[in-house]
C-alpha positions as CSV (number, residue, x, y, z in Angstrom):
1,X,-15.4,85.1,-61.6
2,X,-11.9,85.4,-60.1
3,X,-10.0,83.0,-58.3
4,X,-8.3,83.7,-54.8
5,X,-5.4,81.1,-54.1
6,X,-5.5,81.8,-50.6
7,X,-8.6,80.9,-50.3
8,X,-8.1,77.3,-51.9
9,X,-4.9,76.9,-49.3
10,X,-7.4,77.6,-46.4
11,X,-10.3,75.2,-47.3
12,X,-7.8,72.8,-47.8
13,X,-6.2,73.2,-44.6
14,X,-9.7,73.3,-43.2
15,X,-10.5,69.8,-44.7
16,X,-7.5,68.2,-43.5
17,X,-8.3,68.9,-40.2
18,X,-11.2,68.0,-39.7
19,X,-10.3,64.2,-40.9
20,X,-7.3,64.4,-38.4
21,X,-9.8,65.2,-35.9
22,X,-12.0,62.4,-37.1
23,X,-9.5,59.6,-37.3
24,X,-8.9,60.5,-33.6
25,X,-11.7,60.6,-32.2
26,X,-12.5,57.4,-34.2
27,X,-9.4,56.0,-32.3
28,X,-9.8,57.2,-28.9
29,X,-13.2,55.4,-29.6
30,X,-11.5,52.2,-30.6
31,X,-9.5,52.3,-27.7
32,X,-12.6,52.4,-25.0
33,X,-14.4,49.9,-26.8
34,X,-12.0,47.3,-26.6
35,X,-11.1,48.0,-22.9
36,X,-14.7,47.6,-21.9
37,X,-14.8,44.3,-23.9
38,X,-11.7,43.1,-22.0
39,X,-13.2,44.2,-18.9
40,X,-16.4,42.4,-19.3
41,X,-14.6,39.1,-20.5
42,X,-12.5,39.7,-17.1
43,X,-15.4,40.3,-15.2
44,X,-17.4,37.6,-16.5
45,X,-14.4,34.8,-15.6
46,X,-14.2,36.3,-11.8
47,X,-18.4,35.7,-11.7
48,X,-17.8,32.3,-13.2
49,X,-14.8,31.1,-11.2
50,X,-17.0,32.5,-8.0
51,X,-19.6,30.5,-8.6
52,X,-18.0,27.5,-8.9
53,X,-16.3,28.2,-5.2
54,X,-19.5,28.6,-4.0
55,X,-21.1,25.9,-5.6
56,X,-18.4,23.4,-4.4
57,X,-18.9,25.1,-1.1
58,X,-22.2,24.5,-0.9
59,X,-21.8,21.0,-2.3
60,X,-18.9,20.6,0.5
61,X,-21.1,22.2,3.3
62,X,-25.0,21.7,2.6
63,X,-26.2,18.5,3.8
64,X,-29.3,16.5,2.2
65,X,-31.2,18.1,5.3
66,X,-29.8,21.3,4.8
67,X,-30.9,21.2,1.4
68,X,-34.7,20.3,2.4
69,X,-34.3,23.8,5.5
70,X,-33.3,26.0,2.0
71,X,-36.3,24.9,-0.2
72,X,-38.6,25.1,2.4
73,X,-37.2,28.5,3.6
74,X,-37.7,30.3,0.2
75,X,-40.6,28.1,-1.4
76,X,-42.7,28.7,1.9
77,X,-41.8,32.3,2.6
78,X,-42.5,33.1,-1.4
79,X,-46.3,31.1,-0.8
80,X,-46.6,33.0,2.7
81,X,-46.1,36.3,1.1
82,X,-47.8,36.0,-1.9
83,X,-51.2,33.9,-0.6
84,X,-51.4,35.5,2.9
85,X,-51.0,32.4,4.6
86,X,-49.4,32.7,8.1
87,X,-48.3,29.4,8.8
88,X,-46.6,28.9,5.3
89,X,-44.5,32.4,6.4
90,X,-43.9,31.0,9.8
91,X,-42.6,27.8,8.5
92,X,-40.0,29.6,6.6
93,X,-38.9,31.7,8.7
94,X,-38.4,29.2,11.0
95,X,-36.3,27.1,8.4
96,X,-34.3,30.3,7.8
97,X,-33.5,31.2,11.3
98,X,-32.1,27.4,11.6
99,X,-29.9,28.1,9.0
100,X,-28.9,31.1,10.2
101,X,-28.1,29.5,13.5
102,X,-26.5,26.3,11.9
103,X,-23.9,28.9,9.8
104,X,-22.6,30.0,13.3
105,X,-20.9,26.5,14.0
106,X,-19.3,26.6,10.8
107,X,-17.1,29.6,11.8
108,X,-13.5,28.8,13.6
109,X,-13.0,25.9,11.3
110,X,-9.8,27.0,9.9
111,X,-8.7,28.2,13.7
112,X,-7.3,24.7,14.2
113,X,-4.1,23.2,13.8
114,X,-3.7,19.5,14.0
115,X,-0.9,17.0,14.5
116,X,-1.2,13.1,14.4
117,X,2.0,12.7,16.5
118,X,3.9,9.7,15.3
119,X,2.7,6.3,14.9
120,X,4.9,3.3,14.8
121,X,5.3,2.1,11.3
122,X,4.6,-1.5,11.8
123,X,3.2,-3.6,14.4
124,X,2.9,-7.8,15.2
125,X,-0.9,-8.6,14.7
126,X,-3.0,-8.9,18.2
127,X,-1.2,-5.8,19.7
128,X,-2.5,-1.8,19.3
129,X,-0.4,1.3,18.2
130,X,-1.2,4.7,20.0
131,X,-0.6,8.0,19.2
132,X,-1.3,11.8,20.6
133,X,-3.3,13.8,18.5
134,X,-2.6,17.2,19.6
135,X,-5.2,20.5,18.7
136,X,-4.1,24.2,18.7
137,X,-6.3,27.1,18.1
138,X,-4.0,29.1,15.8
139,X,-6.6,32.1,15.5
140,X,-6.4,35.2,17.9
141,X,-10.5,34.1,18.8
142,X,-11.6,31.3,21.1
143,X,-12.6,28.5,18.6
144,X,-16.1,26.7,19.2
145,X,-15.9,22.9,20.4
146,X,-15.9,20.8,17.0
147,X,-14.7,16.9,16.9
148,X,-11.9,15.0,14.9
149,X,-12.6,12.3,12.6
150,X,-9.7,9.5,12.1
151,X,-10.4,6.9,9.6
152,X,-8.6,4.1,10.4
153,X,-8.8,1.1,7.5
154,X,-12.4,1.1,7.0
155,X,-13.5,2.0,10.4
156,X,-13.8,6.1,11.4
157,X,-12.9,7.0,15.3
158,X,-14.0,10.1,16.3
159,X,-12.7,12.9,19.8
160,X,-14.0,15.5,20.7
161,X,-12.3,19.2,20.8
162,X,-13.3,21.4,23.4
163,X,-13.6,25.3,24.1
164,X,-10.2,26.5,23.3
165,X,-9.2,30.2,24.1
166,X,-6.4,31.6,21.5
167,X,-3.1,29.9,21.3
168,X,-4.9,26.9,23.7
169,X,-3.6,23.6,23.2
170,X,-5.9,20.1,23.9
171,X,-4.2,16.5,23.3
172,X,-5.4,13.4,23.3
173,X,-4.4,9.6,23.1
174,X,-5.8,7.2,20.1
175,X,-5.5,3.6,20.4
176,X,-5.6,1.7,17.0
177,X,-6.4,-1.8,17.7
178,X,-4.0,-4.4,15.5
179,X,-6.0,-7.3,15.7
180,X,-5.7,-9.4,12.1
181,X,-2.8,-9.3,9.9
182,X,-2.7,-6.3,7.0
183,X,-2.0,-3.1,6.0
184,X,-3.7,-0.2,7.4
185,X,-3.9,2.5,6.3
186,X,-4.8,5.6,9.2
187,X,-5.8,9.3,8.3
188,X,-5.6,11.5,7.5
189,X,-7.6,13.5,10.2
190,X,-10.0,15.8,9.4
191,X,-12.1,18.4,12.0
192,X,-16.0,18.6,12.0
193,X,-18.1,21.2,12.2
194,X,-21.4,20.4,12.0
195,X,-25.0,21.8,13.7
196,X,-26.7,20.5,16.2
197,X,-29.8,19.7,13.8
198,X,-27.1,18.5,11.0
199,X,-27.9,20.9,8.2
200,X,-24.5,21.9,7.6
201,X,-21.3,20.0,7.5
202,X,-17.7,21.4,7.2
203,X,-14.6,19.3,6.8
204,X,-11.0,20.2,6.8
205,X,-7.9,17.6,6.2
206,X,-5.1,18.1,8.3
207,X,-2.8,15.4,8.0
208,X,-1.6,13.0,5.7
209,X,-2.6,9.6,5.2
210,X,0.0,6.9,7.7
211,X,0.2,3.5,6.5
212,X,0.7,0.7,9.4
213,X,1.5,-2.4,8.5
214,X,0.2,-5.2,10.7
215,X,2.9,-8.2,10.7
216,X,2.2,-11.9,11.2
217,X,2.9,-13.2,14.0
218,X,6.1,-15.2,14.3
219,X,7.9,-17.4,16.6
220,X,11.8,-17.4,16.9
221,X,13.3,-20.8,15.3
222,X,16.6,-22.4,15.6
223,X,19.5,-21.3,13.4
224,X,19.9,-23.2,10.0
225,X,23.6,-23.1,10.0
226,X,23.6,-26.7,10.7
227,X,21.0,-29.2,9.8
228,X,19.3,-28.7,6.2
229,X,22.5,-26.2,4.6
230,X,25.7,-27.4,6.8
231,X,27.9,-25.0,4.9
232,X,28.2,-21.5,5.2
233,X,29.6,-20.8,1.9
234,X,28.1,-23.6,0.3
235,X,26.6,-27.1,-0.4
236,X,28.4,-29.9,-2.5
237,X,26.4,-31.7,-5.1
238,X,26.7,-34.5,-6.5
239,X,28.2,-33.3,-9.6
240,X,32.1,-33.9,-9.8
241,X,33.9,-31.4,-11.9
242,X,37.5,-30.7,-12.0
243,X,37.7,-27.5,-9.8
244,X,36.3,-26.6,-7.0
245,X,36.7,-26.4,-3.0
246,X,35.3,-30.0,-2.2
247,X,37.7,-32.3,-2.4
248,X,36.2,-36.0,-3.7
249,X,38.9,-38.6,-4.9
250,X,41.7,-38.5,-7.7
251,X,41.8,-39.8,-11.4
252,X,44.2,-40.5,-14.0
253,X,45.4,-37.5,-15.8
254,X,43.7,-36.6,-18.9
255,X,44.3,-33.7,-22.3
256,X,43.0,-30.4,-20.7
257,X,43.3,-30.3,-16.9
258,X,45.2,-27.9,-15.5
259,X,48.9,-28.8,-14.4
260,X,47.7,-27.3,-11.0
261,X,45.2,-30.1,-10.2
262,X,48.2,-33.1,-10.3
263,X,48.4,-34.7,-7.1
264,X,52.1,-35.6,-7.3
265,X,52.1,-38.0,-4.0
266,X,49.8,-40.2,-6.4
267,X,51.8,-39.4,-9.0
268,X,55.0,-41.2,-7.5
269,X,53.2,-44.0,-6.1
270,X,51.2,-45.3,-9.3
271,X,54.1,-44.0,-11.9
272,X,50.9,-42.1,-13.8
273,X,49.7,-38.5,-13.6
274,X,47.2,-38.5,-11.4
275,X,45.2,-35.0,-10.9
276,X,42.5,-34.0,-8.2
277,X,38.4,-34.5,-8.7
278,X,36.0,-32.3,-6.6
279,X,32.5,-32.2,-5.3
280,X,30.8,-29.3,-7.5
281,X,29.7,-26.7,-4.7
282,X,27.0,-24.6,-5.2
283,X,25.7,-21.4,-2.7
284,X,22.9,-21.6,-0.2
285,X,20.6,-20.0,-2.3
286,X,17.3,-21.3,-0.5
287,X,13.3,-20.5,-1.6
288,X,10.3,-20.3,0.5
289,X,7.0,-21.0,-2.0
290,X,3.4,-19.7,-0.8
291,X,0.5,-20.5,-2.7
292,X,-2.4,-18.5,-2.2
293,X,-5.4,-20.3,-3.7
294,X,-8.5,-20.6,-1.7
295,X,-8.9,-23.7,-2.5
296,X,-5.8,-24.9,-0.9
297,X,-7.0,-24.0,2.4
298,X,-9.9,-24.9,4.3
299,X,-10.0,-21.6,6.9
300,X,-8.8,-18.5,6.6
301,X,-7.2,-19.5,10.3
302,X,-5.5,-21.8,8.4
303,X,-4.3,-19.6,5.8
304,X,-3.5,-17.1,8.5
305,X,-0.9,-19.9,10.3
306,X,0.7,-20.7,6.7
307,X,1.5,-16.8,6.7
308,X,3.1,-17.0,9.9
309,X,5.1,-20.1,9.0
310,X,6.4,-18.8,6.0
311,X,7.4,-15.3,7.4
312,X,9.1,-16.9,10.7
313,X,10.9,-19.4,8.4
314,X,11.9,-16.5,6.1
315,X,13.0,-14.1,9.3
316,X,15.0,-17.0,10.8
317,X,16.9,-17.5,7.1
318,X,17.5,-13.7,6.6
319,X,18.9,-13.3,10.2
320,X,21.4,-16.8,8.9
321,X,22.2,-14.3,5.9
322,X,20.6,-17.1,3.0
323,X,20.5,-16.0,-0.1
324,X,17.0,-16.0,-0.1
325,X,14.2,-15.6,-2.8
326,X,10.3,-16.2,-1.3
327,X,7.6,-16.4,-4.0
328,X,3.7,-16.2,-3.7
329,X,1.1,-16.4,-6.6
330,X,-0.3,-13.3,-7.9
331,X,-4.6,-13.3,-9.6
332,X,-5.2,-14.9,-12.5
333,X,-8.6,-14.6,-13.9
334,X,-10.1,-17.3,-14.5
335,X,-10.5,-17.4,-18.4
336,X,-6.6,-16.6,-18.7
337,X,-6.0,-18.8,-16.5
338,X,-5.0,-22.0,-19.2
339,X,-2.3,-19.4,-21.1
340,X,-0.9,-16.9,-18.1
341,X,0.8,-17.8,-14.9
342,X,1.9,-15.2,-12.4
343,X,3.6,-14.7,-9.2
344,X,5.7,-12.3,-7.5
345,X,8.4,-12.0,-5.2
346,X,8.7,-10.7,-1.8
347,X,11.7,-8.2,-0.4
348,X,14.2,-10.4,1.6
349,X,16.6,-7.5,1.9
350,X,15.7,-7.3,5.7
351,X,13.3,-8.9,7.7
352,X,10.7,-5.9,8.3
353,X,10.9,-5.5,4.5
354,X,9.9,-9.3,4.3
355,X,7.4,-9.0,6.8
356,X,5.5,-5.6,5.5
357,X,5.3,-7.6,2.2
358,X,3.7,-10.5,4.4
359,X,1.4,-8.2,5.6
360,X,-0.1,-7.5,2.6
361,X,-1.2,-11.5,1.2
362,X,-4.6,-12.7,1.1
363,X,-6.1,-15.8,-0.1
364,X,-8.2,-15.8,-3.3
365,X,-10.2,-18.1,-5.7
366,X,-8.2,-16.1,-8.4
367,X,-4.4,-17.0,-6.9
368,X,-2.4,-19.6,-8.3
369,X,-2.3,-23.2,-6.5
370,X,0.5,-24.3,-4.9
371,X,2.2,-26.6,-8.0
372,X,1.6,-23.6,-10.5
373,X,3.9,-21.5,-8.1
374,X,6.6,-23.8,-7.6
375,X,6.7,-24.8,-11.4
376,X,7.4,-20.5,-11.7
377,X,9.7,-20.8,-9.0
378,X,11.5,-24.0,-10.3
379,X,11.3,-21.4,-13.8
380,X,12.7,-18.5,-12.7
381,X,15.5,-19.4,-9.9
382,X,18.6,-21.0,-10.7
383,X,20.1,-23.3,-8.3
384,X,17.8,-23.8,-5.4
385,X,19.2,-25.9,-2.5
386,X,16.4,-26.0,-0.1
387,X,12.9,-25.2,-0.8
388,X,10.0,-24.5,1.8
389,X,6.7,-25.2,0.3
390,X,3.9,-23.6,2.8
391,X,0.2,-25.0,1.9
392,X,-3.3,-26.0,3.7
393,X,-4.9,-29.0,4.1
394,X,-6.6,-29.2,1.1
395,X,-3.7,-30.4,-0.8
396,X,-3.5,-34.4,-0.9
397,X,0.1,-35.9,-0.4
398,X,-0.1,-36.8,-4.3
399,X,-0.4,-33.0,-5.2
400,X,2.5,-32.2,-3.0
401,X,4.8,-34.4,-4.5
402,X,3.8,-33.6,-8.0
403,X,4.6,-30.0,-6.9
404,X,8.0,-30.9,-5.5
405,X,9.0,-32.9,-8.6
406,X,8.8,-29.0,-10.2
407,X,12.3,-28.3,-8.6
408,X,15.9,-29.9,-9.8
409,X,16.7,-33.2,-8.4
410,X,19.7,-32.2,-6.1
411,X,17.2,-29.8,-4.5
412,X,16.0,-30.9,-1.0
413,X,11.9,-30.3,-0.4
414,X,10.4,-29.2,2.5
415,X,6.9,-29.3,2.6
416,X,5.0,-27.4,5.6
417,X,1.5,-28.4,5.5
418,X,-1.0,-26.9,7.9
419,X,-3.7,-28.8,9.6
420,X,-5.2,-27.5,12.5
421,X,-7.0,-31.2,13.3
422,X,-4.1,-33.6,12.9
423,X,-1.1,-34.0,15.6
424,X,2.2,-32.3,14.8
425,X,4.8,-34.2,13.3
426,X,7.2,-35.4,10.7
427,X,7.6,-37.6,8.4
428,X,9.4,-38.5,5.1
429,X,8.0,-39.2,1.7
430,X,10.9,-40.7,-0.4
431,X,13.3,-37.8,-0.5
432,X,10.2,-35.2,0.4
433,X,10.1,-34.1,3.9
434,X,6.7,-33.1,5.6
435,X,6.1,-30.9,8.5
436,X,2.5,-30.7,9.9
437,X,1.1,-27.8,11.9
438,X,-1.6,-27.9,14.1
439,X,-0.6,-24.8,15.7
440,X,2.6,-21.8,15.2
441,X,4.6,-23.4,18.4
442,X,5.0,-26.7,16.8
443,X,6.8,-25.3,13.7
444,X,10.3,-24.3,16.5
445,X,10.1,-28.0,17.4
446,X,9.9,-30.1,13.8
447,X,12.6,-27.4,12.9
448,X,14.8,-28.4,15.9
449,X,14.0,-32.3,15.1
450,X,15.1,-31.6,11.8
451,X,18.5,-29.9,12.3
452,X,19.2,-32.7,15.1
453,X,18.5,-35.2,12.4
């Protein structure tokens, strides 16, 4: 047997091609097999996140009588086809062609455009804000007539939108009634379209949500300029200290007072340094207390009139530029109630801030009463000159003087109780002062009486 080299060289050569050829096609394979997988995992995402658009769609648009039309469109159809009877088939086709019908309502509900035209921000309570809501159909089709839904606190005001044509334009005037103290909160407006029969319901939001705040009502009292603070810049105690503004008497010189403070006239009469002695005076800084409790009060009217007293008292110090701090009582539950004690401050820096703040108190068995508050208050505000405390008629005069022995002894109390059965008047307790309220009107005359006194 003889051996031909070439003919080993070209088997060889033969052999290696064929595994290049393999390994390609092997590749190319590879290659196709993962693109499908990618495109399946792709595809199977886009079926998924469909489905969940049309689910919430259906969720969003299906009502609970739309729902009964759907089963009793296929489940009677299905029993009319397959059992021959006519009036099962009738019945669903008639539930079908409702649905079919209701679906044309549904279409223009994205032709709007709407626009809550400016509301006033706040408003005195027993007055009404209006505003122009004003619809334009935005698409190049005549939209359907649909309605606008405004909720408005807890309440829901609905208007009606016409016909309108493409590029049409329809206003219309709300009237929010302002009737009881609080915040409001208005929006945001939504359009309906909805069947006839009410199987399906579309809503779309157009607006954002406007908060109104509904102020106490106040009445306008006289300045305090005069009257409880007489000084602008500040009161003087009773507390004599060496330097001050107040001038008091003069003393004998003593190790440590300034050379400044020598009253030389005095000097040369007795023959002994004599220096000056001053009245300590101390800034207006002034507090209004609030205690919220139910049980301090016996109506919410009444609670209502110790709002407005306390805001009218508070607008009337702002506008006299007091250093001012007010302080209400915050829940407590009642199991806490023996460890924690809370309260919060209101915004003084002008009066609307003060009076949105107002806006948003309410009375509660879980509040604070009115002595837990001013011990707080007494707590956490250094030198106090005048305090208001504003309470019902549940509080006995013992439980108001207990609550204004909370505060320093150089700090005047003024206590403003409300009682819508007693005659207005005032009278003093030792060095507590007590104003009572039968109605807001008498609070401008014990004020007056007071500062003339």
């Amino acid at each position: 047997m003889t051996f031909d080299p070439s003919t080993r060289t070209s088997t060889r050569t033969s052999t290696r091609t064929e595994t290049v050829t393999s390994f390609a096609q092997g590749g190319v394979s590879t290659r196709a097999r993962a693109r499908l997988s990618l495109f399946g995992a792709r595809s199977v995402r886009i079926v998924r996140r469909w489905m969940r658009h049309a689910a919430r769609w259906l969720g969003e648009t299906v009502t609970a009588a739309g729902w009964v039309a759907v089963a009793v469109a296929v489940l009677a159809t299905v029993l009319g086809l397959s059992l021959g009877i006519v009036e099962w088939l009738v019945a669903g086709l008639a539930a079908l062609v409702l649905l079919l019908i209701g679906s044309v309502f549904l279409f223009g509900a994205n032709a709007y455009h709407v626009d809550l035209g400016v509301l006033e921000d706040h408003v005195v309570a027993g007055d009404e804000v209006t505003g122009d809501i004003t619809v334009t159909n935005v698409s190049k089709r005549p939209a359907l007539p649909g309605r606008l839904e405004i909720p408005i606190g807890a309440a829901l005001a609905e208007t009606h939108v016409p016909l309108l044509l493409a590029g049409a334009t329809h206003a219309q005037r709300i009237s929010i009634p302002a009737q009881r103290r609080g915040i409001v909160d208005v929006g945001p407006v939504r359009s309906v379209r909805a069947d006839p029969i009410g199987l399906l319901h579309r809503d779309i939001q157009w607006t954002k949500r406007h908060t109104l705040y509904v102020h106490p009502k106040t009445v306008s009292l006289p300045t305090t300029a005069s009257g409880f603070v007489r000084d602008l810049e500040g009161t003087p105690s009773s507390v004599l200290v060496s330097d001050d503004i107040s001038f008091h008497a003069v003393r004998e010189y003593m190790p440590g007072d300034a050379p400044r403070n020598i009253h030389w006239k005095s000097t040369a009469k007795t023959g002994t340094l004599m220096v000056r002695q001053y009245e300590e005076t101390r800034r207006s800084k002034v507090g209004i207390v609030l205690g919220m409790s139910a049980a301090d009060f016996a109506a919410d009217d009444e609670f209502e009139l110790a709002v407005s007293a306390a805001a009218s008292i508070g607008v009337r110090l702002i506008r006299d530029r007091r250093d001012l701090d007010v302080v209400v009582s915050e829940e407590v539950p009642e199991s806490a109630r023996r460890v924690i004690r809370s309260a919060r401050r209101l915004s003084t820096f002008t009066p609307v801030t003060l009076l949105n703040d107002f806006s948003g108190v309410d009375r509660s068995a879980q509040m604070m009463r009115l002595g837990e508050v001013a011990t707080l208050a007494a707590q956490q505000i250094d030198g106090l000159s005048l305090v208001f405390m504003v309470c019902g008629s549940s509080l006995s005069l013992h439980d108001l003087q207990t609550a204004a022995h909370r505060f320093d002894i150089d700090t005047t109390v003024v206590v403003v109780r409300v009682d819508l059965d007693e005659e207005p008047g005032v009278r003093r307790i030792g060095d507590l002062t007590v104003f009572t309220l039968g109605m807001l009107d008498d609070l401008r005359h014990l004020m007056a009486r007071a500062v003339q006194s």
